[in-house]
N, C-alpha and C positions, 0 to 999 in steps of 0.2 A: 550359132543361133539357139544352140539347145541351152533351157536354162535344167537348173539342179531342183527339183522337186524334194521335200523327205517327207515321209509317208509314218506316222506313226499310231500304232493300234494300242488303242488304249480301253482297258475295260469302261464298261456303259456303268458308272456307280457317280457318286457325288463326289468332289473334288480331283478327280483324277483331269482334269482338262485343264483344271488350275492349276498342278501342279508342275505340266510341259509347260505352259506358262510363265510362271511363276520362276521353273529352272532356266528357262531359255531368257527370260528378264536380267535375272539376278546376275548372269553372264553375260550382260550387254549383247543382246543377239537379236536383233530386231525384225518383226515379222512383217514382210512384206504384204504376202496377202494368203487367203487362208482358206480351207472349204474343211466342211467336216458332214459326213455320210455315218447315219447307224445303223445297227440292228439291234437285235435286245438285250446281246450280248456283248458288244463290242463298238467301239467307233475307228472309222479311217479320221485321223487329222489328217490333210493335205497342207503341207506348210511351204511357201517361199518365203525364207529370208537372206538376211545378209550378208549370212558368214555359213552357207549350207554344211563342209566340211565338218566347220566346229560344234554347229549344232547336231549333227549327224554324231560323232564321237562321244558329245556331252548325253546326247537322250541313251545312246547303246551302254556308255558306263554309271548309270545311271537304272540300268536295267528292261528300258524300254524296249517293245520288240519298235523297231526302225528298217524302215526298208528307204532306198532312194532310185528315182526315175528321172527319167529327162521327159520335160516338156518344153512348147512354145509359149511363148509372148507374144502374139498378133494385134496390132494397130485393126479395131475392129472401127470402121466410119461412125461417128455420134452422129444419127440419125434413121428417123424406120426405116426399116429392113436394112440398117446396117451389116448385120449379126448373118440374115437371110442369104444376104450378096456373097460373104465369105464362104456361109456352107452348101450352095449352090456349086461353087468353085471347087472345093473338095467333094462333094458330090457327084458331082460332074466326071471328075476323074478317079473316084471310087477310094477316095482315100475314108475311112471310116474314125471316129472321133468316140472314142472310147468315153470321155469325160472331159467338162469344160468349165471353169469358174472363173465370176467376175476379177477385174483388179480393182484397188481401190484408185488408181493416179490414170490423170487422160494425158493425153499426149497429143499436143494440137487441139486439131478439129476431132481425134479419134479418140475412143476408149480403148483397154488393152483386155484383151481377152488372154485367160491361160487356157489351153489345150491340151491335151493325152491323145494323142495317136498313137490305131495301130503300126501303122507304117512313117516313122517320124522325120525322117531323110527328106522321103516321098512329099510328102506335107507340107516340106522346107519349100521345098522346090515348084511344085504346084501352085502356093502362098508368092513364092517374089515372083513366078513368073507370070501370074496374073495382074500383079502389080499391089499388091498387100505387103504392109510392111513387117517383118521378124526382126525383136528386138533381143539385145545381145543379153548373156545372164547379167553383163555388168553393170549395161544401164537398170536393169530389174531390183539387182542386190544394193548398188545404192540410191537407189529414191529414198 
């Protein structure tokens, strides 16, 4: 259920975000879905896509600093307090959610949320057995 996250810090200047882009294009490596956090100095990309490996390998020999993490893919209900009902659930049982950004593709009745937990196992587990659905990295990497 864990999907592959990569995480690459990219200085806060003009074209530097074009250029992970632009490299990760050029090598057919398609972005799933994406969040980006800054400061004044620096930005987190948070990238899924659909060859995480090869984009992993291509940004680090390429010079980028790249880190990669496992997150979820939860089936969040398309309707208010969809979003609410889930972290009520992990709430509930103390599981804490570091970070969380939209997808772009629904599924069903549901949107797909990505997630960061601290405890990600835990989270797994909490999520099916309340009845939410965790979707695999490979439905994720090929949409």
């Amino acid at each position: 259920m864990k999907i592959k996250q990569i995480s690459v810090f990219i200085e806060n200047m003009s074209g530097r975000l074009y250029d992970v882009t632009d490299l990760l294009g050029k090598n057919n490596i398609n972005i799933r879905a994406l969040s980006l956090a800054d400061t004044s100095d620096f930005g987190i990309l948070r990238l899924i896509v659909n060859e995480p490996e090869k984009a992993y390998d291509l940004l680090k020999s390429h010079e980028f600093t790249v880190g990669r993490t496992d997150v979820i893919a939860v089936e969040v209900p398309d309707v208010p307090g969809g979003l609410s009902g889930v972290l009520k659930v992990l709430g509930d049982s103390n599981v804490n959610v570091e970070y969380m950004y939209a997808f772009v593709e629904m599924s069903g009745d549901c949107a797909v949320m990505i997630f960061r937990f601290d405890e990600t196992d835990k989270a797994v587990e909490v999520l099916n057995k309340a009845g939410f659905t965790t979707l695999k990295g490979e439905k994720i990497y090929g949409l």
